[in-house]
N, C-alpha and C positions, 0 to 999 in steps of 0.2 A: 282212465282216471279223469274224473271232471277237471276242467280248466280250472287254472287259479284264477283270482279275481282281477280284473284292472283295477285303478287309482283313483276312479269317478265316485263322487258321493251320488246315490240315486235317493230316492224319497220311496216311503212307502207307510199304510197307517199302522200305529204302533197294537190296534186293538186287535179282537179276535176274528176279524176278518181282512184277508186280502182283496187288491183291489178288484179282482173281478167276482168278490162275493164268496166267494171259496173261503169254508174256514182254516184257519192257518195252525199246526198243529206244532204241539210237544211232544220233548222225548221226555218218557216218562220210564222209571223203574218201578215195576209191579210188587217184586219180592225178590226172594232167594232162589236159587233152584242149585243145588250145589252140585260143580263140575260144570256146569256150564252160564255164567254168566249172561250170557246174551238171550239167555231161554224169559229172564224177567227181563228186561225191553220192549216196548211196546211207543208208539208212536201215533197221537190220539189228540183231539182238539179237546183243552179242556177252560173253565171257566176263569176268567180274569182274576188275579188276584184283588183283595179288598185290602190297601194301604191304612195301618194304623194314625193316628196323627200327626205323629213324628213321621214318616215315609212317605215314599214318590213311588208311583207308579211309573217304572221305566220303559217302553217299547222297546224291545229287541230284534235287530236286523242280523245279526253274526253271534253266533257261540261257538268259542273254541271246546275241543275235546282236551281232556286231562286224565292219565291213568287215575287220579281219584274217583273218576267216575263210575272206573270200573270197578276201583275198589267198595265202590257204594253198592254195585251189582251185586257182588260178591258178598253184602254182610256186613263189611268193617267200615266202621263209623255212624255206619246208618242203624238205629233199632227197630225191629219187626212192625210197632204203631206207627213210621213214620212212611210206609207203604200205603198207596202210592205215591213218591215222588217224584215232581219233577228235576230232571239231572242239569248241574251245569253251573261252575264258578265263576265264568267267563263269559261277559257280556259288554256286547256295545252295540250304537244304536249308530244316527246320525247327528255326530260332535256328541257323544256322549260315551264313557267306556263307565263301569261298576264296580266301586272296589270291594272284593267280595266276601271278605273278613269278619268277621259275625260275634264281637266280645260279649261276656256278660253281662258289664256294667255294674258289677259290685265292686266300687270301687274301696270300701271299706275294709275289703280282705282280699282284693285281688290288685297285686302289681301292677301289671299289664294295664288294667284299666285306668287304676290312682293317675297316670302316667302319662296315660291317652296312648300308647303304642297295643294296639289288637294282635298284636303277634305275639306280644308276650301275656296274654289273656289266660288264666288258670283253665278256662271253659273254653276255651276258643271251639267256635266251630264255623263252617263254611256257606254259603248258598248250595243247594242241591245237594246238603248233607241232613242235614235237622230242619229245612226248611226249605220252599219251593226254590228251586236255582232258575238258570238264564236261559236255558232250553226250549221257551215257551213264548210265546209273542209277549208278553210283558213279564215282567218281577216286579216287585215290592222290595223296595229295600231303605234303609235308614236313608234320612236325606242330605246326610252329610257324606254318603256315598255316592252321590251322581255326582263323578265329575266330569268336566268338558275334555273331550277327547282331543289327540295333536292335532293340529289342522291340516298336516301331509299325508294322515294316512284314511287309509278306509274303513267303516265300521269293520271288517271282513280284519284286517290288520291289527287294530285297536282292540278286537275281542282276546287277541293271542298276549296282552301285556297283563292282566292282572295276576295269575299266576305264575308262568314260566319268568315272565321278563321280570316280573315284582320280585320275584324269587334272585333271580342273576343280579339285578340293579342293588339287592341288597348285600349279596355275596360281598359282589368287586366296594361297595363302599365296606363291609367290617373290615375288609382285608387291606382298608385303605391304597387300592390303584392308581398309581402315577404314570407318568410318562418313562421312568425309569424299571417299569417291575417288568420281570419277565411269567409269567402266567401259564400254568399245562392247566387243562382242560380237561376231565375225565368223563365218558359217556358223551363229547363232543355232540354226535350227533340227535343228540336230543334236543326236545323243545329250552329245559334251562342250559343245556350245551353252547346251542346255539346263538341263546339273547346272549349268553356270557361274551362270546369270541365277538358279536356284532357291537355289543359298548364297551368290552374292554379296549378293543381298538382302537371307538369313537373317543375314548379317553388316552389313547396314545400309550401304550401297556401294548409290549410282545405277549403274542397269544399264541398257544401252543396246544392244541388237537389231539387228543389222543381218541380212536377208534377201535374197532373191532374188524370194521371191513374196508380197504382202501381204496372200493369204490365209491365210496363217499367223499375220499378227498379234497376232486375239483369243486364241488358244492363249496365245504367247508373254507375252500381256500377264498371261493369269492365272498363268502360273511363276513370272513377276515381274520382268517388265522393266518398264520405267519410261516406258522409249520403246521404240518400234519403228520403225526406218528401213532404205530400202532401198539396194540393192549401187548405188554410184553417184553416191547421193544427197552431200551437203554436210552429214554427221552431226554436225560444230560448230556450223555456223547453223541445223540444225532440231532442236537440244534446248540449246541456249543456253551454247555454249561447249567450251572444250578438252576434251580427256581425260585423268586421270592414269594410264590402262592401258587397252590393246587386248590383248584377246585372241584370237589371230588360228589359224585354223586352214584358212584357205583358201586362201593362199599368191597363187602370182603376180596373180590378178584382184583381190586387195585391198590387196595388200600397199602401193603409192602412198599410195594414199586412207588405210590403218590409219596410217603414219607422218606424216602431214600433219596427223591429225588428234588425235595427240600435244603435249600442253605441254610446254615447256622440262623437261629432265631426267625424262618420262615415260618407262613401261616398254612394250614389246609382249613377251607372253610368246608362245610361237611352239610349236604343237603338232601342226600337221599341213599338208598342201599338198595340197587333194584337187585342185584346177586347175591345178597345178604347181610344181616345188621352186625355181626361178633366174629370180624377178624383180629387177631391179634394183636392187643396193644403198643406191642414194641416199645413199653417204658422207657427202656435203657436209652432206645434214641431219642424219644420225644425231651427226657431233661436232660440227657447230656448235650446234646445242640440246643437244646431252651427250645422248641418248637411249640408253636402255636395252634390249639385245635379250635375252632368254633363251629357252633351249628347253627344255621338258617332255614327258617322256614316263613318263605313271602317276605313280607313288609308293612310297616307303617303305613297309616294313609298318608303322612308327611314323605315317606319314602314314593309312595306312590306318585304323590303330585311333583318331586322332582323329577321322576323318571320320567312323566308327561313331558314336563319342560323339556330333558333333555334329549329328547328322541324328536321333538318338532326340532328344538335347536340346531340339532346336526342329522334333520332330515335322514333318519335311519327311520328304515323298510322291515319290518319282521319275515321272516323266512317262512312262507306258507307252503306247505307242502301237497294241500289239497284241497276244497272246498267240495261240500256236499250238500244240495237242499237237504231242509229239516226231513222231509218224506224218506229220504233217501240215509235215516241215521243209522240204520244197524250196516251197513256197506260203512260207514264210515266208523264206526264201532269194531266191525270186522280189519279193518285197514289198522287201527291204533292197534289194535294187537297182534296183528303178523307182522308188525316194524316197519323195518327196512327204508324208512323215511327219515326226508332232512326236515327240519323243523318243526311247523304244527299242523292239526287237521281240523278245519275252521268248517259247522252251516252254517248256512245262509238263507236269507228268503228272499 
């Protein structure tokens, strides 16, 4: 497994050459190939994007990996004319992170925009979905998305928060987190798993772990979970009571156990179904306890730029699980899909 990254900001130029002249390459998705996603994958120097008026040109040192990406391999969200694309929602450079959110701008008929909140955008779509992503020595992107990255972490760090973290940062604020709530975690050891237990913490909120496998546990315990239990387990009677939030991102195989294990007028905020979208509603409990469901997906750029502040503020570290040079992406493609890792899987150049 390549080293994770040290803490050091290094320099290097943002264009399509590195510094010893060598061109510097993207991960690019070619097409479909159905049943095997990684057969369109390709890995290739391609030419700098041309920034419209409104957009910057951003140099990219770190992109993290995100199952959307593979869900791009795969067909869903991507349409056949926008092959070839370059993959990737997550980017940051030096003091610089992308927030990677892509509304349509009709604010006339669309909420989300009237609003300014891009999450709740009718059109929403992403970088590296409908248009070149962060996988490439630069992107193009609106220029009210470059923003200044924390100053504790490294491009390598900083690539891991527009997605995963933006996503968690949003969570623990709808479900409004105090220092009094107590918090189960579902799919813990994932990339939003993980941001979850690392700032519900840094916000003073018992965090509570739930896994698949409990070799994972010493990891999760140092992000900062409180407990760690497993998919199955009776998570009220083995950490001493109810929950006032689940956050739940594993859908039908926990969904039972996440709302059972909810207090009267608790929340489950609801942010992904990697096991599947239609498990049973369980009406009768959701309004005879008054329970709360919401769904999340990402953030505000106003979310976003709090979440910057408060991750320098209380000097919180993202949980890298791996770093891979760009050259080196399908290895690191291959790794996001056989699991078995705590946090993210970050390249780098």
């Amino acid at each position: 497994m390549p080293p994770s990254p040290d803490r050091r900001h290094g320099r290097t130029s943002p264009g399509a050459e590195s510094s010893d002249g060598s061109p510097q390459l993207a991960v690019v998705a070619t097409g479909v190939v159905e049943g095997d996603p990684l057969a369109g994958l390709d890995v290739r120097p391609v030419p700098p994007p041309t920034p419209s008026e409104d957009e910057a040109l951003v140099g990219i040192r770190a992109a993290a990996l995100n199952h959307h990406d593979l869900w791009t391999l795969r067909g869903v969200g991507a349409v056949e004319h926008c092959f070839p694309l370059v993959l990737g929602s997550d980017g940051a450079s030096d003091g610089t992170v992308v927030y990677p959110l892509l509304p349509c701008g009709m604010r006339d008929v669309c909420h989300g925009c009237r609003i300014g909140n891009a999450s709740l955008c009718r059109r929403l779509t992403l970088l590296g979905e409908g248009r070149d992503g962060t996988m490439a020595p630069s992107v193009a992107v609106p220029s009210s998305h470059v923003l200044p990255s924390p100053r504790n972490l490294t491009p390598v760090e900083s690539a891991c928060l527009p997605s995963a973290w933006l996503t968690a940062w949003s969570m623990l604020q709808e479900a409004e987190i105090d220092r009094t709530s107590r918090v189960l975690v579902t799919g813990a050891a994932g990339g939003v798993g993980v941001a979850s237990l690392q700032l519900g913490k840094a916000l003073g909120a018992t965090m509570v772990a739930q896994v698949r496998r409990p070799e994972v546990a010493p990891r999760l315990l140092a992000a900062g979970a409180d407990h760690v239990v497993l998919s199955g387990d009776d998570a009220k009677a083995d950490t001493g009571g109810e929950f006032d939030v689940v956050l739940e991102s594993v859908g039908e195989a926990t969904w039972a156990s996440s709302l059972r294990a909810l207090r009267p007028g608790g929340t489950v905020v609801v942010t992904g179904a990697t096991s599947g979208p239609n498990p049973p509603a369980d009406l009768r409990r959701i309004f005879w306890r008054r329970l709360r469901i919401v769904g999340v997906s990402m953030g505000s750029l106003d979310e976003m730029r709090d979440l910057i502040r408060f991750v320098e503020h209380h000097d919180i570290h993202p949980v890298v699980a791996a770093t891979y040079p760009f050259a080196a992406a399908r290895e690191a493609f291959e790794h996001l899909m056989r699991g078995g890792f705590v946090g993210k899987i970050v390249l780098e150049r």
